[in-house]
PAGULUM-911070 format. One line per 10 residues: number of its first residue (from 1); their letters; for each residue x, y, z of C-alpha. Coordinates in nm, 4 decimals. Last residue first. Layout:
// residues N
NUM	A	X Y Z | ... .
This chain:
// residues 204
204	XXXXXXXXXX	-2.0963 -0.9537 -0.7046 | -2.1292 -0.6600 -0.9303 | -1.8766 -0.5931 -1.2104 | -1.4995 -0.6132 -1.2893 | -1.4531 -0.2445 -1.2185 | -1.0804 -0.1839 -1.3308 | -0.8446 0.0008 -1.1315 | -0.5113 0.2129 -1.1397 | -0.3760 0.2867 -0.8468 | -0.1054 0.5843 -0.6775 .
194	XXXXXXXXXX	-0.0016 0.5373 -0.3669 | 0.1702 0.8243 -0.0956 | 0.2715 0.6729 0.2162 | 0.4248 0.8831 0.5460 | 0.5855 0.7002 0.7641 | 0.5799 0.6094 1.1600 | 0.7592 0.4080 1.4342 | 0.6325 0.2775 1.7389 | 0.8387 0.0655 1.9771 | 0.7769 -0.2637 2.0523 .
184	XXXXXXXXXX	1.0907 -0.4164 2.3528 | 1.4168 -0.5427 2.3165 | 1.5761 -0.3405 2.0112 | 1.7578 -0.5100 1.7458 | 2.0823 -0.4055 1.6793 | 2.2390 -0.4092 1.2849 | 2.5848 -0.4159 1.2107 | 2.7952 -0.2919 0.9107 | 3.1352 -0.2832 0.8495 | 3.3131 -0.0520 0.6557 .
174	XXXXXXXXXX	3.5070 0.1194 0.9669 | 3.2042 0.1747 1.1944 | 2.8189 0.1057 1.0158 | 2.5174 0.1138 1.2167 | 2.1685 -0.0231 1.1038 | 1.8809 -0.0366 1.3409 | 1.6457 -0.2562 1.4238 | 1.2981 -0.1431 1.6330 | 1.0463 -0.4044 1.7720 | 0.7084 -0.3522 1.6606 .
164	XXXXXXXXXX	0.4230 -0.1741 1.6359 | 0.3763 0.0153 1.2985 | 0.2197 0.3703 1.2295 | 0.1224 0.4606 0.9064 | 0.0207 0.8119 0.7489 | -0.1965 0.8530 0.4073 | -0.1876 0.9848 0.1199 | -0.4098 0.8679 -0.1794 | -0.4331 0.9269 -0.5490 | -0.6724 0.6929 -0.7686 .
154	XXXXXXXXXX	-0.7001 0.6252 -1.1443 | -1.0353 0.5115 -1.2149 | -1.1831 0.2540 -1.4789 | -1.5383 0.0688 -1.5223 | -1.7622 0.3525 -1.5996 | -1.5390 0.5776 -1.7438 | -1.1842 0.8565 -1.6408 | -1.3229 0.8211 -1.2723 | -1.0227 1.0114 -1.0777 | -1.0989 0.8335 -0.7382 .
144	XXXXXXXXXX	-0.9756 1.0856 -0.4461 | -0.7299 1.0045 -0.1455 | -0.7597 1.0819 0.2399 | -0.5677 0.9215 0.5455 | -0.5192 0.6382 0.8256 | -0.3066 0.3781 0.9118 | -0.2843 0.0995 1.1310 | 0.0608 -0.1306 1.1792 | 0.1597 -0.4579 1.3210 | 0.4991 -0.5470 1.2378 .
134	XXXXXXXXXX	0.7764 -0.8637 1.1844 | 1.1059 -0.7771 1.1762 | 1.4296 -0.8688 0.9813 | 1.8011 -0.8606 1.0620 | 2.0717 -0.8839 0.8062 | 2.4665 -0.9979 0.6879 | 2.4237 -1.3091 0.4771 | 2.3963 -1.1622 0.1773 | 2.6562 -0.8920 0.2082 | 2.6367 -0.6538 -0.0881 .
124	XXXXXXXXXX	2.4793 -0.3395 0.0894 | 2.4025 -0.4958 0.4458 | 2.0589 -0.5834 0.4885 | 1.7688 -0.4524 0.6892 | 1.4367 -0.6726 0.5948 | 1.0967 -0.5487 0.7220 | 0.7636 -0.7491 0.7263 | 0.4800 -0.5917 0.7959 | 0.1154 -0.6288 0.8516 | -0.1742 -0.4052 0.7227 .
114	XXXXXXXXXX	-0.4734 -0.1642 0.9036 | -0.6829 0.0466 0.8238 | -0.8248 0.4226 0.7632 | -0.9563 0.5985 0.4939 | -1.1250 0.9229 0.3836 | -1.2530 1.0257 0.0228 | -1.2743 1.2521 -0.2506 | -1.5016 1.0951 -0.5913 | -1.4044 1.3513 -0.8862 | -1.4691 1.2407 -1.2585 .
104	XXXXXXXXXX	-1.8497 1.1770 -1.1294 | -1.9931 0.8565 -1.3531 | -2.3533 0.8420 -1.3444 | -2.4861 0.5566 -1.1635 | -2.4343 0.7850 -0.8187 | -2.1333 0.7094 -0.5394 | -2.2218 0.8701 -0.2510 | -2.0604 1.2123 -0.1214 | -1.7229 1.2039 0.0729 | -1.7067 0.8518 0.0465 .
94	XXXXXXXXXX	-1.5591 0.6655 0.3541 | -1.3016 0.4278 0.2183 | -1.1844 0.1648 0.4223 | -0.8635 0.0167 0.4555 | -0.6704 -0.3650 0.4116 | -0.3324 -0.5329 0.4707 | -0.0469 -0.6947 0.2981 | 0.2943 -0.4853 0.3642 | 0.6180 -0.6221 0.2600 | 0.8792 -0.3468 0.3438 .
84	XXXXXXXXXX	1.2725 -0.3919 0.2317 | 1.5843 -0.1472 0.3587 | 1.9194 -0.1278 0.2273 | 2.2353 -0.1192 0.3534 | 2.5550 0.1159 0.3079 | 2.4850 0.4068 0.1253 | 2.2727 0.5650 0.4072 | 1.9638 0.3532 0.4915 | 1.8466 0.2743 0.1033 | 1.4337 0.2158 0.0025 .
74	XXXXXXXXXX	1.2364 -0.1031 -0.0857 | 0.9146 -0.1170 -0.1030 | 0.6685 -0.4344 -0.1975 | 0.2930 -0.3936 -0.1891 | 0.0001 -0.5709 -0.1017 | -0.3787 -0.4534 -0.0972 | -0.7357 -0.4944 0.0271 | -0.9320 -0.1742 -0.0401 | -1.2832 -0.1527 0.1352 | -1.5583 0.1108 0.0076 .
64	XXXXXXXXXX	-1.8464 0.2834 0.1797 | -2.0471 0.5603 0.0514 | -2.2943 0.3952 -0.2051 | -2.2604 0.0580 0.0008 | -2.0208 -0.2025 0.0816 | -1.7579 -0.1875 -0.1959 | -1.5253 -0.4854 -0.2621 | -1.1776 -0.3578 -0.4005 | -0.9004 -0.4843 -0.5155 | -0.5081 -0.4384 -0.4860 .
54	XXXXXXXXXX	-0.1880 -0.4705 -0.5918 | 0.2168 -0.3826 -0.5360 | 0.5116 -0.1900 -0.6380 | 0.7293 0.0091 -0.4482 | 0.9460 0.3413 -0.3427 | 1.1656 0.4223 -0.0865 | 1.2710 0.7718 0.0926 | 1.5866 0.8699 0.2841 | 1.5691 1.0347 0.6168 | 1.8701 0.8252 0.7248 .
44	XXXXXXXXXX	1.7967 0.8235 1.0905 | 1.4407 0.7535 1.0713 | 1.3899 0.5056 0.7817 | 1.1361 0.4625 0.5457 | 1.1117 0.8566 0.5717 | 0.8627 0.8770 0.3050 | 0.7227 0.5981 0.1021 | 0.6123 0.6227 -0.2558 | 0.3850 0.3548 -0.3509 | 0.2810 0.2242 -0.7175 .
34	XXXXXXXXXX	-0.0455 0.0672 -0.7465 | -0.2320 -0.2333 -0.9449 | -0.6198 -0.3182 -1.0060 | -0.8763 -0.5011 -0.9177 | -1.2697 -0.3931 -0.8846 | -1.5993 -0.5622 -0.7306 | -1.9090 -0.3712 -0.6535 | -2.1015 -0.5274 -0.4024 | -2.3030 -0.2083 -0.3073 | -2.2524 0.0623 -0.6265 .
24	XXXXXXXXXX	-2.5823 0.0347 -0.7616 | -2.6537 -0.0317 -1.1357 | -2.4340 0.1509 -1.3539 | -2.1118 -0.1764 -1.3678 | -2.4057 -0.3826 -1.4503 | -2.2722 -0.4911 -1.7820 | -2.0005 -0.6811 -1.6173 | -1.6484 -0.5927 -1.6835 | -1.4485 -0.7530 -1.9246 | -1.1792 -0.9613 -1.8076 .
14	XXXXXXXXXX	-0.8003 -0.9972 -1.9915 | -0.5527 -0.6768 -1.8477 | -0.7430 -0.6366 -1.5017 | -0.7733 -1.0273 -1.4089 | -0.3663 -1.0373 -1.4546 | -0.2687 -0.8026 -1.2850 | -0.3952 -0.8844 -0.9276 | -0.2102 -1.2282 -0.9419 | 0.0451 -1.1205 -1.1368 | 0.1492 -0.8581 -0.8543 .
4	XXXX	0.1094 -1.2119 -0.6045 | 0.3016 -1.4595 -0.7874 | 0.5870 -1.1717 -0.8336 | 0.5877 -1.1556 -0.4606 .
């Protein structure tokens, strides 16, 4: 996972952007890294979990946008295992009003996706003690671009996720913890809140 954060680091902290950053916005081509903030990562413990991950973003058109991202959460169940999200996946941003060659400080917009998870219960301080998952999920939202120049934004989204997949859940009875791993794909939802910062690299 490290290989990956570096990977979408690394091109924001030592590449100047193009000088066509002002011309039009179709083919624009931007990296950056987020921080995520998951709500209810898990159902019966109501507890939260938070992540790190990247992104970039190839833009379509003056109004259209795609984000293609990867983040890592982690979050407790209870105080006796804790919970792990890989998500890689990708949205698109509908602009609420076109993107101009004069910077706006305020760019609102609406997005929907979708991503793949992977999910990894495990017992607080037993190694060997875990189930895992793999999930199909779609999600959908709003967020805004704070443009502070021409080649860098800080952006704000919210959005909700729903994954497909089987459910596990974590149990514990007299210290010991189990997990059971439902039979059938069951549906189960989170709220995500992700804040980015981005660097226009230029036009492709």
């Amino acid at each position: 996972m490290k290989r990956v954060l570096l990977f979408f680091l690394i091109p924001v902290l030592t590449v100047n952007a193009a000088d066509d950053v002002k011309s039009k916005a179709g083919g624009m081509f931007s990296a950056g890294s987020r921080s995520t903030l998951s709500f209810f990562n898990h159902g019966e413990s109501g507890n939260s979990g938070t992540g790190l991950g990247g992104q970039f973003r190839i833009q379509l058109s003056d109004k259209v946008n795609t984000e293609w991202f990867a983040d890592f959460i982690t979050g407790n169940v209870g105080d006796f295992a804790i919970r792990t999200d890989y998500h890689i996946g990708w949205s698109v941003l509908y602009y609420l009003r076109p993107v101009s060659a004069t910077t706006q400080f305020l760019q609102p917009y609406v997005m929907a996706g979708h991503c793949f998870d992977y999910t990894r219960l495990q017992a607080r301080g037993e190694r060997h003690n875990f189930a895992e998952r793999w999930s199909s999920a779609v999600q959908g939202g709003f967020g805004n671009h704070f443009n502070l120049s021409d080649h860098f934004d800080i952006s704000a989204s919210i959005q909700y996720m729903i994954h497909l997949g089987t459910d596990v859940d974590a149990t514990v009875k007299d210290h010991v913890v189990t997990f059971e791993k439902g039979k059938s794909a069951n549906l189960e939802g989170h709220l995500l809140t992700t804040i980015s910062l981005n660097y226009k690299l230029g036009n492709l």
